[in-house]
C-alpha positions as CSV (number, residue, x, y, z in Angstrom):
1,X,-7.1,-6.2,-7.9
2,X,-6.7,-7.1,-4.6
3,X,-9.4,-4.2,-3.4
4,X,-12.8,-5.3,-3.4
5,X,-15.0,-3.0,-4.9
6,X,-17.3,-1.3,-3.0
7,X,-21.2,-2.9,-3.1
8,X,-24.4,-2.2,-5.6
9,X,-26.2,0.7,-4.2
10,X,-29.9,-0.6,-4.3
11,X,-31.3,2.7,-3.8
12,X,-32.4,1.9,-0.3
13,X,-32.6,4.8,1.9
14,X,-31.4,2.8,4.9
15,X,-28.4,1.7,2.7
16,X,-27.2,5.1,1.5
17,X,-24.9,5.6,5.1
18,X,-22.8,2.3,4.7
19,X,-23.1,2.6,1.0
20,X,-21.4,6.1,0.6
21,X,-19.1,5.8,3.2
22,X,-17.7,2.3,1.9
23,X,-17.7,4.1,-1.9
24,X,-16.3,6.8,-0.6
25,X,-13.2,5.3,1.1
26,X,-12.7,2.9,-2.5
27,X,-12.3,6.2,-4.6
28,X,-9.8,7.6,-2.6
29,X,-7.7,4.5,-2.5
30,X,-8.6,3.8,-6.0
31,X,-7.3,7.8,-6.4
32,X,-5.2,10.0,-4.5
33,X,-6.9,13.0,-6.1
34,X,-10.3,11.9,-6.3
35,X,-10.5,11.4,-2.4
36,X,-9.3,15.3,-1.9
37,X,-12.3,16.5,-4.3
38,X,-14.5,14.4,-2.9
39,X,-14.1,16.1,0.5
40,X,-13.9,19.8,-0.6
41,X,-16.8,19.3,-2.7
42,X,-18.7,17.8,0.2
43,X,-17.7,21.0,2.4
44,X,-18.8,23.3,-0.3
45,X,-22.9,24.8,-1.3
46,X,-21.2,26.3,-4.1
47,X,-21.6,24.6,-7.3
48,X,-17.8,23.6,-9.4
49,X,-18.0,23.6,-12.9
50,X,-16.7,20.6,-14.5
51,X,-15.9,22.1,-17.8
52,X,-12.8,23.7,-16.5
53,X,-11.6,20.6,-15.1
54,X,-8.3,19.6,-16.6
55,X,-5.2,17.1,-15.5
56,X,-5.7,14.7,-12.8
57,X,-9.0,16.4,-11.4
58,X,-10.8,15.5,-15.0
59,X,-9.0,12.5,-14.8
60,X,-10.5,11.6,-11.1
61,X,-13.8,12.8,-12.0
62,X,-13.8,10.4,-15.0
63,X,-12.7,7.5,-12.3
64,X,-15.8,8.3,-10.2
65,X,-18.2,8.4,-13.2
66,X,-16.8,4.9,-14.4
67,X,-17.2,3.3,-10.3
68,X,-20.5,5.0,-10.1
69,X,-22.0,4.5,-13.5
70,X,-20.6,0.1,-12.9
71,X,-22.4,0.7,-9.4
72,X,-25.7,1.6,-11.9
73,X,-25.1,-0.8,-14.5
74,X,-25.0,-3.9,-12.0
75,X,-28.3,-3.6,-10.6
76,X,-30.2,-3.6,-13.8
C-alpha cells in the first residue's frame, strides 16, 4: 500500500519510454516472478504460449493483466 502505482498510460507516443519503464519496475516489486518474465520475454522474438503457463508464472501473468487492464480502465 505504501507503493504508488505506476501512472495512466494515455497512449501518447512520447509517454510510452517513462510509462513502461516506471510499470515495469512496479510489477517486479509488486512480483518477484513477474519481473524475471518480463525481461526474458523482452529478450526473446519467439512467441511463449500462455496456455502452458502454470504456478507462480500463471499467477504473475494474471498480476500483469490486472495492473494493465486498471491502467485501461482508468482512462475511460
Amino acid at each position: 500500500r505504501l507503493l504508488g502505482k505506476p501512472p495512466n498510460f494515455d497512449g501518447a507516443e512520447a509517454k510510452w519510454t517513462d510509462w513502461s519503464v516506471v510499470t515495469r519496475a512496479y510489477c517486479a516489486i509488486t512480483h518477484p516472478q513477474l519481473g524475471a518474465m518480463m525481461a526474458q520475454v523482452e529478450s526473446t522474438a519467439v512467441d511463449i504460449p500462455l496456455g502452458g503457463l502454470d504456478g507462480a508464472n500463471a499467477d504473475a501473468c494474471r498480476q500483469l493483466y490486472d495492473i494493465l487492464l486498471c491502467s485501461a480502465r482508468a482512462r475511460r
